[in-house]
N, C-alpha and C positions, 0 to 999 in steps of 0.2 A: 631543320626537320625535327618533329619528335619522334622520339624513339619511345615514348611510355607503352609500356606491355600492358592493355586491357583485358584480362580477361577472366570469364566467369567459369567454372565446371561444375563437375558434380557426381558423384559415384552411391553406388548404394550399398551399407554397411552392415550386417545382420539385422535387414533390415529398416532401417534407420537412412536417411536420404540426405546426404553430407553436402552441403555448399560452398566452394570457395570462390572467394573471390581478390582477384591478384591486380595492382595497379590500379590505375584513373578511370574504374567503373562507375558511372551515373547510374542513378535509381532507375532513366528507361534504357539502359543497355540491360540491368536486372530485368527491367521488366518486361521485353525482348525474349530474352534467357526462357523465364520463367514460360512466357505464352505458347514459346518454339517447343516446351517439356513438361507443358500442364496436365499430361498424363500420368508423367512419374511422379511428379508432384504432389499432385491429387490423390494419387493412391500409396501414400504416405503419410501416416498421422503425424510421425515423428522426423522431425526435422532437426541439423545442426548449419549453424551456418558462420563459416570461420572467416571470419575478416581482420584477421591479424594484419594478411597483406594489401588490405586494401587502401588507396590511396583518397580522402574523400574529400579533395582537394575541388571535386565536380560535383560533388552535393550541394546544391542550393537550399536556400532555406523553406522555399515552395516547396522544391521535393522533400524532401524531407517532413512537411506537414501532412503531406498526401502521401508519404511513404506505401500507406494500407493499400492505394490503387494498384500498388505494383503485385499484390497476389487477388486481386479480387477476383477472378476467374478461379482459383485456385478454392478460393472462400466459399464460391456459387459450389462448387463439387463436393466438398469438404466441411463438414460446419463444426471441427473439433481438433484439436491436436494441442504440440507444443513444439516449441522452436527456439533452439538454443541459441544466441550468441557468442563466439569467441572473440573476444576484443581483446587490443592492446591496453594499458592500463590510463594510457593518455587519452583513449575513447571514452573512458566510463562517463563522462557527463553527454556525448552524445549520445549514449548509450542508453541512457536514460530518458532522454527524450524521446529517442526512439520508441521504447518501448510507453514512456507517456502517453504520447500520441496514438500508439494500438487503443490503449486501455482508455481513452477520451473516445475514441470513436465504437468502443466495444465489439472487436473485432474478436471472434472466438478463437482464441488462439492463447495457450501460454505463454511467453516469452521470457525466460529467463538470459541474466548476461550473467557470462562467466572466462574464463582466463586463461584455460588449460581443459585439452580436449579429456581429459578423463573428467574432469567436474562436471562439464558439459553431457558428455555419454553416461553419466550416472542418473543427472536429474533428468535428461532425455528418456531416459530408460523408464523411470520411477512413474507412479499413478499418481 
């Protein structure tokens, strides 16, 4: 049996719409998450999303191409913001692609990767 703990939250911080994500989340269990909560979503420009804990041992490299489908509902409401990553230091090259991938398909969105929730809460913050 597995016992891997999947799962996604989310809380809202001085305004600011904080993501975590703990264990063996797929991009459509995110994307799940997201559609179940496209209101809070939506009505947040500003976004962090902490995946220190996340396990992405269920990331495919399909998902991960198409990672952008997983807020496009979010995108149709929204046509502006920024969204912070917290990664561990051994993600930085996914991390990267990640955010690649936003910026090839031109998905209006900042994305910043960073390390430590106050780096992240600063450039979250900033214009």
């Amino acid at each position: 049996m597995n016992s891997l703990i999947s799962e996604v939250s989310h809380k809202i911080s001085d305004g600011v719409l904080i993501v975590r994500m703990h264990g063996r989340v797929s991009l459509n269990l995110l994307r799940n998450y997201v559609t179940e909560h496209v209101s809070e979503f939506a009505a947040h420009d500003r976004l962090i999303y902490d995946l220190r804990d996340w396990d992405v041992s269920a990331l495919t490299t399909e998902s991960l191409m198409n990672a952008d489908n997983v807020f496009t509902e979010v995108h149709a409401l929204r046509k502006q913001g920024r969204a912070a990553l917290i990664i561990q230091q051994h993600m930085e090259e996914l991390g990267r692609i990640f955010v690649a991938v936003y910026e090839s398909k031109e998905v209006p969105v900042d994305i910043g990767l960073f390390s430590t929730d106050a780096e992240a809460d600063q450039w979250v913050r900033s214009t």
